[in-house]
N, C-alpha and C positions, 0 to 999 in steps of 0.2 A: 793134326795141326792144332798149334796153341788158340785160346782166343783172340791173343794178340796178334800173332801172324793172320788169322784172318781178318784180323780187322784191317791191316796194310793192306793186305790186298784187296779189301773192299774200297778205301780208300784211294787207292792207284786205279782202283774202275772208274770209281763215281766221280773222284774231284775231274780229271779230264771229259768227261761225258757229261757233268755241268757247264765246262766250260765251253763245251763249245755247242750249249744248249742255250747258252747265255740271248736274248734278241736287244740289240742296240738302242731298235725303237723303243723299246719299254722304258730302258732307261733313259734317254733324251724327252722322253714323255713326261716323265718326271720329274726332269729338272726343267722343263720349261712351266712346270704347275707350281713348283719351287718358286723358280723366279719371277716369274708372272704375280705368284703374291706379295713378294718380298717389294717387288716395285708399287706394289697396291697398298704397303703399308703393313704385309702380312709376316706372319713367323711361322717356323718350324715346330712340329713336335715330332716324337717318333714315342709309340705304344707298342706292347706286346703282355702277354701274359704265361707263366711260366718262364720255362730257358729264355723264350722270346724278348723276355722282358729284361734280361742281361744283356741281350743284343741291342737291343733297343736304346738300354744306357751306356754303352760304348758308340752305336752309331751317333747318338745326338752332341757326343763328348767329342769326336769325330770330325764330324762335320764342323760343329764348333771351330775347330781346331782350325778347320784351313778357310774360313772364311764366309761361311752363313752359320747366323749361329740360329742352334739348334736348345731345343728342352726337353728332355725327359716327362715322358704323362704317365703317370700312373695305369696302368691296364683296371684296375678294377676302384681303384681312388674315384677315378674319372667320374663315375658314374653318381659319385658321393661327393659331388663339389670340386673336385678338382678340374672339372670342365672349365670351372672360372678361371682359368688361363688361358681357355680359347678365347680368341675374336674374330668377328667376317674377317675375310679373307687369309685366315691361319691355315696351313697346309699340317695334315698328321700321319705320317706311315705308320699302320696300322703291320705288325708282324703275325703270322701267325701259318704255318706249314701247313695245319689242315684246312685251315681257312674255315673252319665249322666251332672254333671255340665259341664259347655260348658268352663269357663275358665279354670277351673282344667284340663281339656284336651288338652287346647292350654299347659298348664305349662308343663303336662305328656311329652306332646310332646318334646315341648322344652328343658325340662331337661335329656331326650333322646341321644336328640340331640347332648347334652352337655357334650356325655360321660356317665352319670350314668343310674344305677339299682335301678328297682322300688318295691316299693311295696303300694298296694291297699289296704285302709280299709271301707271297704263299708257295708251296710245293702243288697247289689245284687250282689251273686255271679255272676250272667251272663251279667252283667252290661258292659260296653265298658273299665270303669275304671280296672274294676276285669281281663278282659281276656288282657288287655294291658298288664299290671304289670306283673312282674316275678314273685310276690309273690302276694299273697290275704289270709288279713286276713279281716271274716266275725265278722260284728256288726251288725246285726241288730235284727230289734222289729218288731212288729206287731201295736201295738199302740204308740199314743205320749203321750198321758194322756194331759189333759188342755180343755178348751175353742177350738173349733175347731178342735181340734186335730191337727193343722197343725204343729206350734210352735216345732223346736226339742228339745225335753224332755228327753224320755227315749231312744232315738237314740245317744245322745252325751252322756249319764254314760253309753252304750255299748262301744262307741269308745274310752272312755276314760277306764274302768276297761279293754278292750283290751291291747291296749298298757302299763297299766298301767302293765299286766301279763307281757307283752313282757320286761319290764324295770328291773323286777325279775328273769326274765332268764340272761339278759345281764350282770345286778350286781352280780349274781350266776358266771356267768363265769371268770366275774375279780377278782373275789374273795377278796371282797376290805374288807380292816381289819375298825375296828370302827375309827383309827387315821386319815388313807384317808378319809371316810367320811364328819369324821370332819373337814377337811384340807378344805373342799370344801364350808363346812356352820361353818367358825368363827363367825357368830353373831346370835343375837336371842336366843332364848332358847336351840336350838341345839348346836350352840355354846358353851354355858352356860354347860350344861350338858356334854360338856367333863371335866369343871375343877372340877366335881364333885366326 
């Protein structure tokens, strides 16, 4: 068997076996840490370091999108000034599968420090990431599918259909009409498809 075919079929194992590993609460835990700051005055950031940290830039573009807006933190900037983006009450989803990277934990730290509430997205509940954070929402696999299997594969569409649920609660709650929406995506075909 190719590497590719097994990797479908790693894929057809793991993406249903997260999903319905998925728990509800974690995620309503998290958007009421969400909103709870946003009422107190607070913002979003979302962290990661490595692959994480591609997720990270698409979830906080994301979220953005349908109605809390979100920013991008640098996973290891942070630790070198870029925390001056935090303030009390800023909320930061902190990414990371093993929940044991060593800079992500300087940033944990530091954005702590800086005043804010955390929340963990890992593939290890009992990781140092997961028990630091106030909140933990679980992503993870068993396999990565690929060559080696080391590569994160099916470890980042866990962390990303995660938070991507989490963005559905959030947009749920603002209860934004298709014209906000649109307000947010005037170009491209989104765009487009309002003057229709």
């Amino acid at each position: 068997m190719s590497a590719l075919n097994t990797f479908f079929d790693i894929c057809s194992e793991e993406f249903p076996k997260y999903l319905n590993s998925i728990k509800e609460e974690e995620l309503y835990a998290a958007a009421d840490l969400i909103c709870d700051a946003e009422k107190a005055g607070g913002r979003l950031h979302v962290t990661g370091i490595g692959k994480p940290a591609h997720v990270a830039g698409y979830v906080a573009s994301l979220i953005s999108s349908t109605g809390t807006p979100a920013y991008f933190l640098h996973g290891t900037e942070a630790v070198h000034g870029s925390c001056g983006q935090l303030a009390k009450n800023d909320v930061v989803i902190c990414i990371s599968n093993s929940g044991e990277t060593a800079e992500l934990k300087a940033t944990a730290i530091a954005a702590r420090n800086n005043g804010a509430k955390l929340i963990a997205v890992t593939g290890k509940p009992e990781s140092w990431l997961a028990k630091f954070c106030e909140v933990h929402i679980f992503a993870g696999v068993e396999r990565e599918g690929g060559p080696l299997a080391r590569a994160p594969r099916m470890s980042v569409i866990a962390e990303c259909l995660a938070l991507q649920a989490l963005s559905v609660i959030l947009q749920e709650r603002k209860e934004q009409t298709v014209d906000e929406y649109l307000m947010r995506h005037p170009g491209g075909t989104l765009g487009q498809s309002g003057n229709k």
